[in-house]
Each structure stands twice: as structure tokens, then as C-alpha cells.
C-alpha positions in Angstrom: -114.7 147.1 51.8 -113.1 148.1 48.8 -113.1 144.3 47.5 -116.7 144.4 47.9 -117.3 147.8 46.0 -116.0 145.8 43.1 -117.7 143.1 43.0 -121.0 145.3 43.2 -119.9 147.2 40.2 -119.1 144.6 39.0 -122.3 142.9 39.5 -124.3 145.8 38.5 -122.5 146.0 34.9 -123.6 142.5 34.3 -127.0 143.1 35.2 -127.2 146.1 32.8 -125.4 143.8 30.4 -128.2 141.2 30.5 -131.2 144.0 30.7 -130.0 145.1 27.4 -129.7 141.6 26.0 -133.0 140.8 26.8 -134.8 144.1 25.8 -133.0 143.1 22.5 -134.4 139.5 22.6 -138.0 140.6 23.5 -137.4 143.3 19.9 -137.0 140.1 18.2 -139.5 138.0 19.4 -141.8 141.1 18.7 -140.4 141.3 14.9 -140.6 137.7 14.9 -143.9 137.6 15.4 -145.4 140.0 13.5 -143.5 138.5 9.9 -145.4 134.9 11.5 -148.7 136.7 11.4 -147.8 138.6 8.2 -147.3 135.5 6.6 -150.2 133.1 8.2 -152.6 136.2 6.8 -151.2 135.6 3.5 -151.7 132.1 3.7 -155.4 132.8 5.1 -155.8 135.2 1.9 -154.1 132.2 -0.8 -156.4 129.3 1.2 -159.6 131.8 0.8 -159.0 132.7 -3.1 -158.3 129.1 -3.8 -161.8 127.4 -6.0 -162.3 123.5 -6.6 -161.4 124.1 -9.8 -160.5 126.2 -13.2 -164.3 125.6 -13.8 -165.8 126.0 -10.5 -166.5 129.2 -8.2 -167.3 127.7 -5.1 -164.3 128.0 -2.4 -161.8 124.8 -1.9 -161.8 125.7 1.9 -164.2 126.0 4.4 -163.5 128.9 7.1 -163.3 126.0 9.4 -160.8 124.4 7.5 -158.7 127.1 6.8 -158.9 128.0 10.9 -157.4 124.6 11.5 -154.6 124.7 9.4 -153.4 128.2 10.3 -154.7 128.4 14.1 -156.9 131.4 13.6 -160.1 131.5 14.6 -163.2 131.7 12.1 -163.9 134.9 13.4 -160.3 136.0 12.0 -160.9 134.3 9.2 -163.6 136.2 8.5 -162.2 139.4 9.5 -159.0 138.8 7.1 -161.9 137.5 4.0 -163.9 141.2 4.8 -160.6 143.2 4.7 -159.8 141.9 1.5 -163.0 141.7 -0.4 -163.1 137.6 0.1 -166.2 137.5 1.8 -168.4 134.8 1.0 -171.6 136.3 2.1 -173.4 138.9 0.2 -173.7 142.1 2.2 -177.0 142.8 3.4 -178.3 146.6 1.9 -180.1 148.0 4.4 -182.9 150.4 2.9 -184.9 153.3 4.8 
């Protein structure tokens, strides 16, 4: 009996063991993901300011093409271009 006590204790110590690893791995992969979406916005934001040219005002990407390359839809493409001022329609002023 007393053999088997210890290798429940045992047992439960490595259980609590590998709870606390993995709580610490799922903090990480939380961190980790959030800098990966930090940076793809930033990205989104470089790919949405970039122009044909020095001479030219008109926008090097298309929202479609920046949604392939990052993985984002247009409609967060869009979102991310309103947030920052990027938006490439002109907002509609609604009079009364």
C-alpha cells in the first residue's frame, strides 16, 4: 500500500509539473502571436503607404494584393488602412 501511495504522489507531482509547463507554453504562444500580428499590421501599414513612384500618388498595392501576401483579409485590410488614415476612399459626408 504504501509503495503505491508513492507512486501516486509521485504521479500527481509530475502532472502538476507538466500543467505548469504547458500553461507557460500556451503564455508563449499567446505572446508569440500577438508580436506576428504586431508585425504583419506593420507590414499592411508599409505595403498600403507604398506609391508607384517618387512622382506618382496612386497606391503600389492593391488591397487584394496586400491580403495575399500577408493572409489578412481585405476586410482587415481595410480596417488596418481606416485606423490609420490610409483609406483610399473618400468618406462620404452625410448632410441633413
Amino acid at each position: 500500500m504504501g509503495r503505491t501511495k508513492s507512486e501516486i504522489n509521485e504521479l500527481k507531482r509530475k502532472v502538476n509539473s507538466l500543467e505548469l509547463e504547458t500553461s507557460k507554453m500556451k503564455k508563449e504562444i499567446k505572446e508569440n502571436t500577438q508580436q506576428i500580428d504586431r508585425l504583419t499590421d506593420a507590414k499592411i501599414i508599409d505595403m498600403l503607404q507604398e506609391t508607384n513612384s517618387t512622382y506618382s500618388s496612386r497606391p503600389r498595392y492593391s488591397y487584394e494584393e496586400i491580403s495575399n501576401a500577408t493572409g489578412k483579409s481585405t476586410g482587415y485590410i481595410s480596417n488596418i488602412a481606416k485606423e490609420n488614415g490610409l483609406s483610399r476612399r473618400a468618406i462620404k459626408v452625410v448632410s441633413e
